[in-house]
mmCIF file of the N, C-alpha and C atoms, coordinates in Angstrom:
data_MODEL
# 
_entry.id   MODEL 
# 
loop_
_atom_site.group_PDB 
_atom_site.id 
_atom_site.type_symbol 
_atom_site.label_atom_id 
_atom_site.label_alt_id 
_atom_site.label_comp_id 
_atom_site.label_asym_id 
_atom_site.label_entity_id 
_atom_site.label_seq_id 
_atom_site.pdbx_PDB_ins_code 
_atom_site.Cartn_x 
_atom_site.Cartn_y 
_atom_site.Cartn_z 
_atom_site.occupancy 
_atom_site.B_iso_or_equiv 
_atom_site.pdbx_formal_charge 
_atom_site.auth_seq_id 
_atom_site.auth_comp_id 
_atom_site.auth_asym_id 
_atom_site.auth_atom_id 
_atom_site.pdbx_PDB_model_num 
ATOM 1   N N  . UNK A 1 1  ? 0.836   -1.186 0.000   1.00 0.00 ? 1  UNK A N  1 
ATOM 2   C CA . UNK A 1 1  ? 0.000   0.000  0.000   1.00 0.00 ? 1  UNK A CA 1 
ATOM 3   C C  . UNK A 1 1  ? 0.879   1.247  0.000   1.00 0.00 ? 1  UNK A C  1 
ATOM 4   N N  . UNK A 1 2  ? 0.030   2.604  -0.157  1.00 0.00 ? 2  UNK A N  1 
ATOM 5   C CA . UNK A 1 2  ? 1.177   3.599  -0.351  1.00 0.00 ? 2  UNK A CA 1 
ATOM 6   C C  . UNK A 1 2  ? 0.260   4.578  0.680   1.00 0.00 ? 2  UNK A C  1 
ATOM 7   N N  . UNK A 1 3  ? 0.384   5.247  1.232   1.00 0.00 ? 3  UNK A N  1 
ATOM 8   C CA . UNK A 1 3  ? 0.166   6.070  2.082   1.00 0.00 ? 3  UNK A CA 1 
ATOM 9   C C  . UNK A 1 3  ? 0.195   7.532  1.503   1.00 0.00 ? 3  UNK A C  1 
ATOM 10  N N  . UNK A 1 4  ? -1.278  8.701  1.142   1.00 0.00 ? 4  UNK A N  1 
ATOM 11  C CA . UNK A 1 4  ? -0.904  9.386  0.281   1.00 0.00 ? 4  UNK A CA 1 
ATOM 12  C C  . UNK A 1 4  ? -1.385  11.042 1.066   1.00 0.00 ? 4  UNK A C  1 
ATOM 13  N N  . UNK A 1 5  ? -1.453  10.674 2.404   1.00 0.00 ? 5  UNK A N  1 
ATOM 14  C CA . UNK A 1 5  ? -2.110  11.384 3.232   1.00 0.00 ? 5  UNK A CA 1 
ATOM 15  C C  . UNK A 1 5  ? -2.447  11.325 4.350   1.00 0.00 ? 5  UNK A C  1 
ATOM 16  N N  . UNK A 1 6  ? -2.292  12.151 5.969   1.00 0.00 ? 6  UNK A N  1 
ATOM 17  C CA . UNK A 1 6  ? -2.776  11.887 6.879   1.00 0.00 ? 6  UNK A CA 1 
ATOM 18  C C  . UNK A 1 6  ? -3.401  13.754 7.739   1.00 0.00 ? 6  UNK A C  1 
ATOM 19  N N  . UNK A 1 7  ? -4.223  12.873 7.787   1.00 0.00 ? 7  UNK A N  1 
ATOM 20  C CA . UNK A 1 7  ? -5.122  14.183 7.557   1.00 0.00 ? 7  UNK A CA 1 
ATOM 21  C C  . UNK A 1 7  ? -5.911  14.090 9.936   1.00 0.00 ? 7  UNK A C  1 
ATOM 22  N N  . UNK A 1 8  ? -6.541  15.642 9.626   1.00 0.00 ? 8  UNK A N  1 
ATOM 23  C CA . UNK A 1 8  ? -6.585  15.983 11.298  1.00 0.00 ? 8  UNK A CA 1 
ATOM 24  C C  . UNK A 1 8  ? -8.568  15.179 11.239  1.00 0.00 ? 8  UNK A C  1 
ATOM 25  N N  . UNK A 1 9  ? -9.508  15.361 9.729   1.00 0.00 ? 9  UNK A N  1 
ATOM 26  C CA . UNK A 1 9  ? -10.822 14.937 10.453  1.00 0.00 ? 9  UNK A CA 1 
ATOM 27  C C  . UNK A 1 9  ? -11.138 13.791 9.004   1.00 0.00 ? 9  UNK A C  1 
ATOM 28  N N  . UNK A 1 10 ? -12.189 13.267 9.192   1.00 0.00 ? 10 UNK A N  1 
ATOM 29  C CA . UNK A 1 10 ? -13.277 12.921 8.458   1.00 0.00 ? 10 UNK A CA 1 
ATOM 30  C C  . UNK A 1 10 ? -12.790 13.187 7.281   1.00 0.00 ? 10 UNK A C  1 
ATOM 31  N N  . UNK A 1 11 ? -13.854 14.145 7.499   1.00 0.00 ? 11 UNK A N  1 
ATOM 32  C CA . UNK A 1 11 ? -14.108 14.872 6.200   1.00 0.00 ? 11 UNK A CA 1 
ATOM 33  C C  . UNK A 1 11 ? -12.974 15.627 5.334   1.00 0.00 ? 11 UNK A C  1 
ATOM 34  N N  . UNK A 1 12 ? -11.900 15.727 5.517   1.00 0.00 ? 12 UNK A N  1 
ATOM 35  C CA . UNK A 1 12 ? -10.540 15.951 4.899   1.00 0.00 ? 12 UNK A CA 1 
ATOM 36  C C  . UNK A 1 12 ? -10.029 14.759 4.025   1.00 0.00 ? 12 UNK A C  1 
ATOM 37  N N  . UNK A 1 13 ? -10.461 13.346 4.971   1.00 0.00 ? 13 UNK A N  1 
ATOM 38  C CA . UNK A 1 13 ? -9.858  12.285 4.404   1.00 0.00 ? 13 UNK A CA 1 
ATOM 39  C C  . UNK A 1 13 ? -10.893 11.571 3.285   1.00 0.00 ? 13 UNK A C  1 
ATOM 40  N N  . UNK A 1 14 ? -11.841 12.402 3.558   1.00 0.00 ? 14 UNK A N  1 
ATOM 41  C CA . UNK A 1 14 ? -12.666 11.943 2.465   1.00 0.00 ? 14 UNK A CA 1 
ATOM 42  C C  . UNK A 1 14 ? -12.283 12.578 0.817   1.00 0.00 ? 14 UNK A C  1 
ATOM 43  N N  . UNK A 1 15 ? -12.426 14.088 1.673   1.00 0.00 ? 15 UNK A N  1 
ATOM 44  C CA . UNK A 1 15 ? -12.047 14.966 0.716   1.00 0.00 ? 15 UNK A CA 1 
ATOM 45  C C  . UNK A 1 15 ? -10.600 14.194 -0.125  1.00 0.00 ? 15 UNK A C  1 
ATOM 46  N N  . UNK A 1 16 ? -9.807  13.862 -0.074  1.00 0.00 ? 16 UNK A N  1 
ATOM 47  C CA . UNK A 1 16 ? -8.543  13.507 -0.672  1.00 0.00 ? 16 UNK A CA 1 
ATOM 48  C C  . UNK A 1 16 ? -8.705  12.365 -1.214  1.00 0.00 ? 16 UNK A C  1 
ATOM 49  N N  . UNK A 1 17 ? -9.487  11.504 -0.502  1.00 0.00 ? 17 UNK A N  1 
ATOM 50  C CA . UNK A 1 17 ? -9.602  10.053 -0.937  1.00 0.00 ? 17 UNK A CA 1 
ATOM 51  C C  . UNK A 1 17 ? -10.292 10.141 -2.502  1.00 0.00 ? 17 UNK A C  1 
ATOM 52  N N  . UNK A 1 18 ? -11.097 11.090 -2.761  1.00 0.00 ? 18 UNK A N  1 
ATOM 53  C CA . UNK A 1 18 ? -12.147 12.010 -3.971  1.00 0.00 ? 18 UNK A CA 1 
ATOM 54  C C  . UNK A 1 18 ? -11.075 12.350 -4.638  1.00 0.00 ? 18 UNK A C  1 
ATOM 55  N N  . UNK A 1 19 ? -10.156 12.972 -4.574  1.00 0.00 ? 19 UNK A N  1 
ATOM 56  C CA . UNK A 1 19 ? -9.276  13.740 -5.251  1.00 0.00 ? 19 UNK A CA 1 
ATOM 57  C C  . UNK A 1 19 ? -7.924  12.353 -5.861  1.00 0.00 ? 19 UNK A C  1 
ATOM 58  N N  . UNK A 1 20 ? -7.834  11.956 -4.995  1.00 0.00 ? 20 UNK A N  1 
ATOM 59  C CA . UNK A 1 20 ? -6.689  10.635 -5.389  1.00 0.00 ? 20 UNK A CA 1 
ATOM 60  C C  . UNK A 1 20 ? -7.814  9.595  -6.426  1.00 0.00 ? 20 UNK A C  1 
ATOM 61  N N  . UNK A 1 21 ? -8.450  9.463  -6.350  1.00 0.00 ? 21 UNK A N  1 
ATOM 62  C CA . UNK A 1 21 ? -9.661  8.416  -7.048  1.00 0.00 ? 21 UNK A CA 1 
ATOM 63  C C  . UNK A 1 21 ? -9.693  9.686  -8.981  1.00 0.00 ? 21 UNK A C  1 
ATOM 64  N N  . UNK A 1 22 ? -9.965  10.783 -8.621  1.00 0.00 ? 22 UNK A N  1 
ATOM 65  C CA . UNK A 1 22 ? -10.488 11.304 -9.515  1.00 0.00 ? 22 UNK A CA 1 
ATOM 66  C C  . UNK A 1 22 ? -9.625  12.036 -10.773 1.00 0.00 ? 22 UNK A C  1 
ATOM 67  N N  . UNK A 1 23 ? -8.101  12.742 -9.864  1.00 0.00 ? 23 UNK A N  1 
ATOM 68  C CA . UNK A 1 23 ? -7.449  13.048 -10.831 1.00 0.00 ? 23 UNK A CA 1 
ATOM 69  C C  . UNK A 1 23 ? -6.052  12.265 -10.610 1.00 0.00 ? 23 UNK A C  1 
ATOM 70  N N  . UNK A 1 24 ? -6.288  11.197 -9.692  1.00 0.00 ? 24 UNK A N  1 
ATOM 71  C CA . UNK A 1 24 ? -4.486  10.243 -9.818  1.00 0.00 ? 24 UNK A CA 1 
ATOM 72  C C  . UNK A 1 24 ? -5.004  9.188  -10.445 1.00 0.00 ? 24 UNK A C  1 
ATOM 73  N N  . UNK A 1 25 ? -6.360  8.597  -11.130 1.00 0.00 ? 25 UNK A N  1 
ATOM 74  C CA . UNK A 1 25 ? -6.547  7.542  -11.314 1.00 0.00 ? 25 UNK A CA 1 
ATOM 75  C C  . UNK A 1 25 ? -5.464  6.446  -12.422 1.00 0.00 ? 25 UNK A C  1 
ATOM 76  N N  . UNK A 1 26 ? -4.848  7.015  -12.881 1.00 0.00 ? 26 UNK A N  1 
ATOM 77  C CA . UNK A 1 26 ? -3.851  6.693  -13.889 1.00 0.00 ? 26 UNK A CA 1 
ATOM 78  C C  . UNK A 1 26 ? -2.494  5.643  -13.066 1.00 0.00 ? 26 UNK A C  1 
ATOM 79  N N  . UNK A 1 27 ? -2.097  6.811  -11.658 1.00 0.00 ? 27 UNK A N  1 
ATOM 80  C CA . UNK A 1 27 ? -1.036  6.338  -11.155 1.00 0.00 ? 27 UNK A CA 1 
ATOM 81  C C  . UNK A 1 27 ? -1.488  5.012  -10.155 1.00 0.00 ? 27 UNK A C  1 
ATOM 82  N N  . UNK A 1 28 ? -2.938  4.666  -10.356 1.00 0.00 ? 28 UNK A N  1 
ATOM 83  C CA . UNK A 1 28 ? -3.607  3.917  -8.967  1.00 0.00 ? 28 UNK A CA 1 
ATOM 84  C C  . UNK A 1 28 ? -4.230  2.538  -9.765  1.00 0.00 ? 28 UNK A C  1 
ATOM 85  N N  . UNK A 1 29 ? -4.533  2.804  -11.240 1.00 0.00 ? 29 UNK A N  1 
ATOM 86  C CA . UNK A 1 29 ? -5.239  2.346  -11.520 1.00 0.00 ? 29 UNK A CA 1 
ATOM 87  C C  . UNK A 1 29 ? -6.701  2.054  -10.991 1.00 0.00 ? 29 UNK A C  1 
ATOM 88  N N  . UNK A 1 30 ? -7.159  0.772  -10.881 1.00 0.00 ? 30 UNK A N  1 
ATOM 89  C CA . UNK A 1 30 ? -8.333  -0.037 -10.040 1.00 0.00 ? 30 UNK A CA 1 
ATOM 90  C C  . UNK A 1 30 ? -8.414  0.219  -8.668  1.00 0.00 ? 30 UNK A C  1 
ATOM 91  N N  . UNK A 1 31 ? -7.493  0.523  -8.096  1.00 0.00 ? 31 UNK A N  1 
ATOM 92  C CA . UNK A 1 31 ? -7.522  0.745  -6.462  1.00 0.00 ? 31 UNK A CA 1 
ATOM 93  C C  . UNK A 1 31 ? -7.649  1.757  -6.442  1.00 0.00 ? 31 UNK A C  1 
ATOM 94  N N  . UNK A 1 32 ? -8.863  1.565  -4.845  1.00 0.00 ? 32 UNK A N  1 
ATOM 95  C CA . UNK A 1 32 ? -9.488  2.320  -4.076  1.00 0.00 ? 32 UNK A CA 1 
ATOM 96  C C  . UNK A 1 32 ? -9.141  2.815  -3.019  1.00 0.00 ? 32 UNK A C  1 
ATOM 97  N N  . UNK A 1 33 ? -8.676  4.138  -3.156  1.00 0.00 ? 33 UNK A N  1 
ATOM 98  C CA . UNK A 1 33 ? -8.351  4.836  -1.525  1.00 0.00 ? 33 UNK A CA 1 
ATOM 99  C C  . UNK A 1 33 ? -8.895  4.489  -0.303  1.00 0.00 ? 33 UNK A C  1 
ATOM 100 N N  . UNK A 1 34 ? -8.334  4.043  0.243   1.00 0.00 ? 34 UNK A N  1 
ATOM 101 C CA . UNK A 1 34 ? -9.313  3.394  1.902   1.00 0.00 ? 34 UNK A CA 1 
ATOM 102 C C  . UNK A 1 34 ? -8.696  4.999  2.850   1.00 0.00 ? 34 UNK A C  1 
ATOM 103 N N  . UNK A 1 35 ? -9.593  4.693  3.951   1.00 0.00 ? 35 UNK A N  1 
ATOM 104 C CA . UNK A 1 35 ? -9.591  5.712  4.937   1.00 0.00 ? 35 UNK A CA 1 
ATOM 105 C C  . UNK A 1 35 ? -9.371  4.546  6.561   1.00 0.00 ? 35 UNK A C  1 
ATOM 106 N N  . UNK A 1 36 ? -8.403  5.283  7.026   1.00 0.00 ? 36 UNK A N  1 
ATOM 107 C CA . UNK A 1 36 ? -8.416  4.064  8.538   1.00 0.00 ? 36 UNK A CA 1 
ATOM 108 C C  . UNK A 1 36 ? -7.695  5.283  9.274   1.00 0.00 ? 36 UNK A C  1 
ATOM 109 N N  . UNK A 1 37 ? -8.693  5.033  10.700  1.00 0.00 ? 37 UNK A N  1 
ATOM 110 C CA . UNK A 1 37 ? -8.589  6.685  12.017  1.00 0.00 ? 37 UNK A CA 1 
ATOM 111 C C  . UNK A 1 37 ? -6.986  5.956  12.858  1.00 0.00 ? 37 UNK A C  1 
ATOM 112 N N  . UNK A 1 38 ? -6.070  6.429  13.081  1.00 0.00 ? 38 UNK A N  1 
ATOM 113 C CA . UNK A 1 38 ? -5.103  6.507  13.715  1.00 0.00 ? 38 UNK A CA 1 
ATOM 114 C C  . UNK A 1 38 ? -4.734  7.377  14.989  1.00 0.00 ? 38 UNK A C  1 
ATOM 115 N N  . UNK A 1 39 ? -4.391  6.860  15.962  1.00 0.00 ? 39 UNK A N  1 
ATOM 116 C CA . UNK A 1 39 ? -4.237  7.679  17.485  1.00 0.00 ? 39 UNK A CA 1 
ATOM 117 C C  . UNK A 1 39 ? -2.321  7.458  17.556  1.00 0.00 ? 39 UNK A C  1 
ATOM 118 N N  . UNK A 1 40 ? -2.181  8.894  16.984  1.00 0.00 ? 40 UNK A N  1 
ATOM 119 C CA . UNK A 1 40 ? -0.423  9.200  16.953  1.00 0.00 ? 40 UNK A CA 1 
ATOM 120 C C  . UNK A 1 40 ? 0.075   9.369  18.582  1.00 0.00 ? 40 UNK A C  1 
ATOM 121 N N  . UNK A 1 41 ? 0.536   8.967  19.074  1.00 0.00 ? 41 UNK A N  1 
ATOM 122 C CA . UNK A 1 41 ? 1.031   9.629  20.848  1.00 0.00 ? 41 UNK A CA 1 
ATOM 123 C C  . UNK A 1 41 ? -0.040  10.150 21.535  1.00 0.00 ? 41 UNK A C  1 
ATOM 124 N N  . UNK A 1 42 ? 0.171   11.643 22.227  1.00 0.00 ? 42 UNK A N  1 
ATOM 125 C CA . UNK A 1 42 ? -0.344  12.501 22.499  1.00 0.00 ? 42 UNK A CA 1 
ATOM 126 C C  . UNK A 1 42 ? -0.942  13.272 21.600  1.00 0.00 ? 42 UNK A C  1 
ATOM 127 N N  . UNK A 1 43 ? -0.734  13.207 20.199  1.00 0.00 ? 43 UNK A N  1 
ATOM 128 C CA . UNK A 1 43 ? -1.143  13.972 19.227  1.00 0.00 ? 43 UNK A CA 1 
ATOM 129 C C  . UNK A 1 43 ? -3.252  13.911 19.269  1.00 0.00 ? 43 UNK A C  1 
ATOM 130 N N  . UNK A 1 44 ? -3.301  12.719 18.989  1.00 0.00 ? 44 UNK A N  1 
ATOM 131 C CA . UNK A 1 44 ? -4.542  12.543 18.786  1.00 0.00 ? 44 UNK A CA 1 
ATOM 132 C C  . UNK A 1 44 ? -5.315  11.649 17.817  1.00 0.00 ? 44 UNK A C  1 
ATOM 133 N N  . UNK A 1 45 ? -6.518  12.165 16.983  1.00 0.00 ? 45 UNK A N  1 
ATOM 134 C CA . UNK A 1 45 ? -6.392  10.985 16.151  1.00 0.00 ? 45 UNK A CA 1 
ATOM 135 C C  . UNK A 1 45 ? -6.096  11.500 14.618  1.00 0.00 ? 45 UNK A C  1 
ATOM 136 N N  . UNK A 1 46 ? -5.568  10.496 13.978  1.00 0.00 ? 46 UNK A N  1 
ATOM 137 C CA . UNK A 1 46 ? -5.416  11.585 12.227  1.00 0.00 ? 46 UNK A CA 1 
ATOM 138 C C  . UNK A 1 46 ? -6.410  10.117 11.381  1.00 0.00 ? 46 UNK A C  1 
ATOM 139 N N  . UNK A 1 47 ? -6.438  10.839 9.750   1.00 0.00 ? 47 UNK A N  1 
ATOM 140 C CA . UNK A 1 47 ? -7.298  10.058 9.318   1.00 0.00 ? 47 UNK A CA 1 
ATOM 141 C C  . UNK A 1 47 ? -6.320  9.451  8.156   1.00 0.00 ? 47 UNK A C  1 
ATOM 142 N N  . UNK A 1 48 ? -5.642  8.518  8.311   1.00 0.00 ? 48 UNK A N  1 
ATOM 143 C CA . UNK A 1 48 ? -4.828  8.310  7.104   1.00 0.00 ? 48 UNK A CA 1 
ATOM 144 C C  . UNK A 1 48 ? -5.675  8.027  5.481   1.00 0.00 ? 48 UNK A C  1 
ATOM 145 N N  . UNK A 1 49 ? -5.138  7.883  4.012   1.00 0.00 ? 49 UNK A N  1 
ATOM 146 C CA . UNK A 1 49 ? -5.647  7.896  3.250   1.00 0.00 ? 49 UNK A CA 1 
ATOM 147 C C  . UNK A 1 49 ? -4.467  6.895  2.401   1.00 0.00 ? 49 UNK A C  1 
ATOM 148 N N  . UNK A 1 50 ? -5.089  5.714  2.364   1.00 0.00 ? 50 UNK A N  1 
ATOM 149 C CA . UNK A 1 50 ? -4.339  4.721  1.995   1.00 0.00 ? 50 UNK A CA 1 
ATOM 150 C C  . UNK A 1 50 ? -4.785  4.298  0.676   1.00 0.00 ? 50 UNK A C  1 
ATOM 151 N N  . UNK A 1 51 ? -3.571  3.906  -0.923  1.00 0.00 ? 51 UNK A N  1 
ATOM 152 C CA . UNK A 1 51 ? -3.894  3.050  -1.598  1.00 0.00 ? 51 UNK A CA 1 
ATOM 153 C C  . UNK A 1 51 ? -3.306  1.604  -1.911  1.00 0.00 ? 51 UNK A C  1 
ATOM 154 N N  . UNK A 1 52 ? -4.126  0.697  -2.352  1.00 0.00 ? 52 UNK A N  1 
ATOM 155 C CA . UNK A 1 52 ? -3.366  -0.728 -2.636  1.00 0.00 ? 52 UNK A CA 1 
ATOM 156 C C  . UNK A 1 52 ? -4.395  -1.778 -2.279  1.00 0.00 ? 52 UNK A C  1 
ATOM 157 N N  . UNK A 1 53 ? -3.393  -2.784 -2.147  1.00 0.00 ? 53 UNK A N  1 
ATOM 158 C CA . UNK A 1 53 ? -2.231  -3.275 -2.260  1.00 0.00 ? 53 UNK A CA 1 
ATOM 159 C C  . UNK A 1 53 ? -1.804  -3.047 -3.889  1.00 0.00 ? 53 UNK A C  1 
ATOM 160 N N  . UNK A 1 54 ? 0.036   -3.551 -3.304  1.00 0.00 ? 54 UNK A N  1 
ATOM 161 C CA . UNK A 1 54 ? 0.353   -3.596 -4.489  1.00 0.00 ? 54 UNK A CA 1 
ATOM 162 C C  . UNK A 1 54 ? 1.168   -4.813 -4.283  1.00 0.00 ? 54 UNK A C  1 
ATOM 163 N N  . UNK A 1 55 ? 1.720   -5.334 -5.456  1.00 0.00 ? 55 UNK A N  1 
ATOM 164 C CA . UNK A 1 55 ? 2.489   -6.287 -5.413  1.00 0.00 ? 55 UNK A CA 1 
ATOM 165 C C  . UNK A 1 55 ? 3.867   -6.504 -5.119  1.00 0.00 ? 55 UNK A C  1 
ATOM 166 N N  . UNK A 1 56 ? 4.032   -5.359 -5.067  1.00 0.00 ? 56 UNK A N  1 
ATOM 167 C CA . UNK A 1 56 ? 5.993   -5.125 -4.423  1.00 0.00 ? 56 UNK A CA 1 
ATOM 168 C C  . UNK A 1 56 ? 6.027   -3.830 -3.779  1.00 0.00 ? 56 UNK A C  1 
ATOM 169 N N  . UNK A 1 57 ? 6.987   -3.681 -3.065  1.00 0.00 ? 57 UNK A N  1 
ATOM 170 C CA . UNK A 1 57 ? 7.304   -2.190 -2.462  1.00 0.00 ? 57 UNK A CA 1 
ATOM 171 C C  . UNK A 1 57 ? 7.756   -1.512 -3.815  1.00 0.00 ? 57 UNK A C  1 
ATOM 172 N N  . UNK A 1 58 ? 8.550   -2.138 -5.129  1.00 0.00 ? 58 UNK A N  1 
ATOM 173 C CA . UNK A 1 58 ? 8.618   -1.773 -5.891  1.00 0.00 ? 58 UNK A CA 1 
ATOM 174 C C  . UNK A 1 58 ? 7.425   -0.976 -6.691  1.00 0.00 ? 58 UNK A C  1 
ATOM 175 N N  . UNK A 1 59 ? 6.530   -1.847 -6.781  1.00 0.00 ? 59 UNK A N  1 
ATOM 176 C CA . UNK A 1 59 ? 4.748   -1.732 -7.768  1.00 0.00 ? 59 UNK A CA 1 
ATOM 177 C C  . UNK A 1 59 ? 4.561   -0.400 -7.222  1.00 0.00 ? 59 UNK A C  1 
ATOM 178 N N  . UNK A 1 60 ? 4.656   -0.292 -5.675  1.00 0.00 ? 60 UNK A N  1 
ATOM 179 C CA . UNK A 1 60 ? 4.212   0.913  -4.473  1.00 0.00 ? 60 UNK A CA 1 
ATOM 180 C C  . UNK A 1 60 ? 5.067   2.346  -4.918  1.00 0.00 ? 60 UNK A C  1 
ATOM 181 N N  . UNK A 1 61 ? 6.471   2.155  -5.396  1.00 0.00 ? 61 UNK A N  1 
ATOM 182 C CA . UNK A 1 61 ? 7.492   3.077  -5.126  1.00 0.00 ? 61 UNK A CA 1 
ATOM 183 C C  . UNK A 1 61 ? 7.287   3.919  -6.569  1.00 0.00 ? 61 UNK A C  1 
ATOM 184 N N  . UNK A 1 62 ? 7.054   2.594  -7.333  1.00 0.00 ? 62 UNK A N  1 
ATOM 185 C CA . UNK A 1 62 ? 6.821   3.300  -9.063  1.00 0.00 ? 62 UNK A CA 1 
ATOM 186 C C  . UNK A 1 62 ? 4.958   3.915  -9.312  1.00 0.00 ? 62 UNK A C  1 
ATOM 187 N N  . UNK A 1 63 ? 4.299   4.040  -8.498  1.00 0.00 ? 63 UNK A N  1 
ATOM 188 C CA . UNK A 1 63 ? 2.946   4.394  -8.406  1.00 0.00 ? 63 UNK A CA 1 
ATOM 189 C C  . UNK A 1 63 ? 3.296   5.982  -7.590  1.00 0.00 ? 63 UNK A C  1 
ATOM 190 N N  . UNK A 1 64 ? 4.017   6.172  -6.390  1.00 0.00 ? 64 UNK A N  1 
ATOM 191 C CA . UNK A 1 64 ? 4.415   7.295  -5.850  1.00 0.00 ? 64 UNK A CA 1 
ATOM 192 C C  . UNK A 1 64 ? 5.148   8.327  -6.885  1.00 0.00 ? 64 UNK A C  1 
ATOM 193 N N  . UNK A 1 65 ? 6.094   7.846  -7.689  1.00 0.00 ? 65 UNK A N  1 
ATOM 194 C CA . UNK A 1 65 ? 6.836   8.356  -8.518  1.00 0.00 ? 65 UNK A CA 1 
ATOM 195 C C  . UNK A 1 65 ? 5.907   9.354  -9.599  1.00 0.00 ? 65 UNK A C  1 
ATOM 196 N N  . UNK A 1 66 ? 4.664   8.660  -10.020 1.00 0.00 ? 66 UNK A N  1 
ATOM 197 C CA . UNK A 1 66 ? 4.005   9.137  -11.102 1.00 0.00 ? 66 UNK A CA 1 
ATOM 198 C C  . UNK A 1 66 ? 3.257   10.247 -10.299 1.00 0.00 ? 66 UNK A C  1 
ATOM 199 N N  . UNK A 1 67 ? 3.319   10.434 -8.697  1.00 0.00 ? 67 UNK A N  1 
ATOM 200 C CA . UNK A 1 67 ? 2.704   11.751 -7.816  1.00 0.00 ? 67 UNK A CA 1 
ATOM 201 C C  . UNK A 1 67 ? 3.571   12.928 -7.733  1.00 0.00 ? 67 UNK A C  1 
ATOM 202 N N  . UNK A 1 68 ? 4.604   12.706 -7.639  1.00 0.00 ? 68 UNK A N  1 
ATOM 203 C CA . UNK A 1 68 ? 6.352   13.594 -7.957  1.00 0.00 ? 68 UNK A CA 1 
ATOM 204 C C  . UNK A 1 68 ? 5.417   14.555 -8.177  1.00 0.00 ? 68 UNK A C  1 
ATOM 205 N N  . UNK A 1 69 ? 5.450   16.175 -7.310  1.00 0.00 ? 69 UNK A N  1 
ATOM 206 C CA . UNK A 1 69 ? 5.468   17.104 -8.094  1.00 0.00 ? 69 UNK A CA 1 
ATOM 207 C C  . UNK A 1 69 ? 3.703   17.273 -7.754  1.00 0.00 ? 69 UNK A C  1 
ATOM 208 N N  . UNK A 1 70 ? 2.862   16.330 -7.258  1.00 0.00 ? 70 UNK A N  1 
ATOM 209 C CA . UNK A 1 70 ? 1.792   16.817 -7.260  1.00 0.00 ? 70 UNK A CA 1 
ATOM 210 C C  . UNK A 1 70 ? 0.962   17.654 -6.257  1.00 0.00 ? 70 UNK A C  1 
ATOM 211 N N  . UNK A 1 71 ? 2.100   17.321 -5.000  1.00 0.00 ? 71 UNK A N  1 
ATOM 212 C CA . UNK A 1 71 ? 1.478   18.543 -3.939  1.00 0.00 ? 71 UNK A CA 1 
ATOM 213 C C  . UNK A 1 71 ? 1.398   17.078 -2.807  1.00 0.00 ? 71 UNK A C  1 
ATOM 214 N N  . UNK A 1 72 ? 0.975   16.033 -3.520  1.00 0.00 ? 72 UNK A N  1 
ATOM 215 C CA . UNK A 1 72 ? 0.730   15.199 -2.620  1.00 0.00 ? 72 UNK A CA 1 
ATOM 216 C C  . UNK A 1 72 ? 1.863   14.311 -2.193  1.00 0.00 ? 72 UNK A C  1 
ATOM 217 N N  . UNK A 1 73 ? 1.559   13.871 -0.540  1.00 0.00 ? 73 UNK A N  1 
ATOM 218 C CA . UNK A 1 73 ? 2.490   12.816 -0.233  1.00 0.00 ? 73 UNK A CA 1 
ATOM 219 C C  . UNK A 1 73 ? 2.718   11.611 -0.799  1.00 0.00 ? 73 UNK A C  1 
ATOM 220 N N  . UNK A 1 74 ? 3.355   10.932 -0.715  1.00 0.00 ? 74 UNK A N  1 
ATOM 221 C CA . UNK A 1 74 ? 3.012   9.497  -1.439  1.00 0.00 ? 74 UNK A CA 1 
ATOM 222 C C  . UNK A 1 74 ? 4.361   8.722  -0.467  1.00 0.00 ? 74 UNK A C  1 
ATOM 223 N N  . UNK A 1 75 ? 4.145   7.990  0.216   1.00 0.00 ? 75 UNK A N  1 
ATOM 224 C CA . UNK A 1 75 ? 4.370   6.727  1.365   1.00 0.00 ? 75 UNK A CA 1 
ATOM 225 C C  . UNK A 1 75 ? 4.228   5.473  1.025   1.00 0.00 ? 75 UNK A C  1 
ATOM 226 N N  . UNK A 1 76 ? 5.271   4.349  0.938   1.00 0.00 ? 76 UNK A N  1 
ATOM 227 C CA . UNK A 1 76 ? 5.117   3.341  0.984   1.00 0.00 ? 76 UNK A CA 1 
ATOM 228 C C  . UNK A 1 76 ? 4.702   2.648  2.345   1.00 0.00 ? 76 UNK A C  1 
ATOM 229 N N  . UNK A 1 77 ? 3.668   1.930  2.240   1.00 0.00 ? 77 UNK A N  1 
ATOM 230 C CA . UNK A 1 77 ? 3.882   1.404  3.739   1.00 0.00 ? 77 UNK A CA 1 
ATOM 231 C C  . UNK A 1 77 ? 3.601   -0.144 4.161   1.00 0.00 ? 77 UNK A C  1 
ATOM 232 N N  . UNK A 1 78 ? 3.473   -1.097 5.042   1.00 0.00 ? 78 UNK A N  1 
ATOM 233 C CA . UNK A 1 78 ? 3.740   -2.396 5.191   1.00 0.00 ? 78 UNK A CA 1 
ATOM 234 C C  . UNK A 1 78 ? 2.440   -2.374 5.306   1.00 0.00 ? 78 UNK A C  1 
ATOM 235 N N  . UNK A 1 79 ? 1.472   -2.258 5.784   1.00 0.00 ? 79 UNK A N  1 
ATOM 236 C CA . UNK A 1 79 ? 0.224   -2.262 5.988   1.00 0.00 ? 79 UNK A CA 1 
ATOM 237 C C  . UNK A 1 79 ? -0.724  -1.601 5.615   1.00 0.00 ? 79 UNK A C  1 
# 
C-alpha cells in the first residue's frame, strides 16, 4: 500500500480520498483509496488515506513516482 495522506478529520480524508480516485486515477489504476482513524502519541487521532495493495514495495514506489510534483504525499507502507 502507499500512504498518500494523513489528515486531522473525516471529512478531509474523504475529501482527498475524492481527489486521489479522480485526478491520480492513472497512477492507482483499479484501487481504491481506503480511509483508517489513527491515534499518533499525544497527538490525537489523524485520518490516514491509503492506496493498494500492491504487489511489491517496488509496484508501491513506481505508483508514488508518477505523484512527484503533485502537492501530494506518497508513502510506501507495510500495511
Amino acid at each position: 500500500r502507499v500512504q498518500v495522506g494523513m489528515v486531522r478529520t473525516q471529512d478531509q480524508a474523504r475529501e482527498l480520498a475524492g481527489k486521489v480516485k479522480g485526478q491520480y486515477a492513472a497512477a492507482f489504476g483499479l484501487r481504491e483509496p481506503q480511509i483508517d482513524q489513527a491515534v499518533v502519541g499525544n497527538m490525537g487521532s489523524f485520518y490516514r488515506v491509503r492506496v493498494g495493495p500492491f504487489a511489491s514495495p517496488q509496484e508501491g514506489q513506481a505508483a508514488c513516482a508518477k505523484l512527484k510534483g503533485s502537492g501530494l504525499d506518497c508513502l510506501v507502507v507495510t500495511q
